[in-house]
C-alpha positions in Angstrom: -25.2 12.1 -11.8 -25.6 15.7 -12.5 -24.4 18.1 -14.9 -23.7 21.6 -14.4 -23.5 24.4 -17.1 -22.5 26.9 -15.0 -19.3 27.6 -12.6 -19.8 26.1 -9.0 -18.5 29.4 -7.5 -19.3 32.3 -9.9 -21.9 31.1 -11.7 -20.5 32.2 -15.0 -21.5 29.9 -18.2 -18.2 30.8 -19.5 -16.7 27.7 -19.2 -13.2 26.6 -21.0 -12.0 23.1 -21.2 -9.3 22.4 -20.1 -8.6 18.8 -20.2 -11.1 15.6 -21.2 -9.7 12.0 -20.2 -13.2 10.4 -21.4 -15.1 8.1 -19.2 -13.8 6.1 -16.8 -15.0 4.2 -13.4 -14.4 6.3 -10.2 -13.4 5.2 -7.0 -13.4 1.5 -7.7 -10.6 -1.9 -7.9 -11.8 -3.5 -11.0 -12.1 -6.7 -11.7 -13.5 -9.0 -14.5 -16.3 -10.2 -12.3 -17.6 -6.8 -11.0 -16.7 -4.8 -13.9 -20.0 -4.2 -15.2 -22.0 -4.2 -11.2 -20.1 -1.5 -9.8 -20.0 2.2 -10.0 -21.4 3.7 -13.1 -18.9 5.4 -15.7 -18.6 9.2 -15.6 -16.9 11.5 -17.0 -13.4 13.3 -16.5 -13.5 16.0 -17.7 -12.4 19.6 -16.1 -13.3 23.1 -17.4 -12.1 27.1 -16.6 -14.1 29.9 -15.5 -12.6 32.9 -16.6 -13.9 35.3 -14.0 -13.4 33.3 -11.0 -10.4 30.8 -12.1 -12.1 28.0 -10.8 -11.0 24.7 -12.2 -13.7 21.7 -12.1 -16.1 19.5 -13.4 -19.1 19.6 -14.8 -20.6 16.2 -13.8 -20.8 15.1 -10.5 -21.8 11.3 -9.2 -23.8 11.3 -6.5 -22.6 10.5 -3.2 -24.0 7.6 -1.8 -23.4 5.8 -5.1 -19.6 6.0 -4.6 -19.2 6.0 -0.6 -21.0 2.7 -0.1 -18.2 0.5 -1.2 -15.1 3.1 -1.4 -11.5 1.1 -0.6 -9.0 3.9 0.2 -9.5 6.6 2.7 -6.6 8.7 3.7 -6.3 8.7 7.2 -5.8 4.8 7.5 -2.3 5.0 6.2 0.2 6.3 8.9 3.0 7.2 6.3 0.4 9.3 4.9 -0.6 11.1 8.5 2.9 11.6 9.4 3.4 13.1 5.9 0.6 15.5 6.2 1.2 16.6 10.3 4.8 17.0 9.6 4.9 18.9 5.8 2.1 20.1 5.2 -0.1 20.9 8.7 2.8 22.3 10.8 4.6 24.0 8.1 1.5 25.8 6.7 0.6 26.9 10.4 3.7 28.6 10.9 4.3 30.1 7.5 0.8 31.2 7.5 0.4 32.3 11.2 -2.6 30.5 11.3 -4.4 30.2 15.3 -8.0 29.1 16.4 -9.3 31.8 14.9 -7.9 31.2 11.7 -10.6 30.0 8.7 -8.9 26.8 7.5 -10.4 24.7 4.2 -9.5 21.6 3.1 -10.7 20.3 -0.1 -10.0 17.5 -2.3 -9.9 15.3 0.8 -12.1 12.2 1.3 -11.9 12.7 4.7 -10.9 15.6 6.1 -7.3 14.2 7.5 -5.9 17.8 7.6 -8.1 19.0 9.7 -7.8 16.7 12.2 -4.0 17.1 12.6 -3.5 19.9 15.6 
């Protein structure tokens, strides 16, 4: 894990916090027999940066630590698909004119579902 001091996108060290839940296990089903073996306890914990009003966190685990054994990725549920082609894809293409040239982002996604929807 790493731990920034600085903002991800402004690189202000003018960080506020916002909210602190502690530690906690990420990405993981727990269970009393792999409690202690799986992913290591970070912490949640997001801060504000005035100039750029970027809301994040400061610690980030490592990506092959989590990915190995991760349970849940959104594209295998179809509800979920169908929820995101027809609400959220379609509707933001048309209310934002968006076409092929169009720079589209998608973050917070595990796997990039959004952008795969046409």
């Amino acid at each position: 894990m790493t731990t920034e001091t600085r903002c991800r996108s402004c690189g202000s060290s003018d960080l506020h916090l916002v909210l602190s839940l502690g530690k906690h296990h990420s990405n993981s089903l727990l269970t009393a027999h792999n409690f202690n073996s799986l992913n290591p306890l970070s912490r949640w914990i997001w801060f504000f940066a005035e100039i750029c009003t970027l809301v994040q966190i400061t610690e980030t685990v490592r990506h092959n630590s989590y990915l190995a054994n991760y349970l849940y990725f959104s594209s295998f549920s179809d509800t979920m698909l169908q929820h995101a082609e027809k609400a959220i894809a379609n509707r933001l293409v048309n209310d934002r004119a968006l076409n092929a040239n169009s720079l589209v982002v998608e973050i917070a996604s595990n796997d990039g579902y959004l952008l795969q929807i046409s």
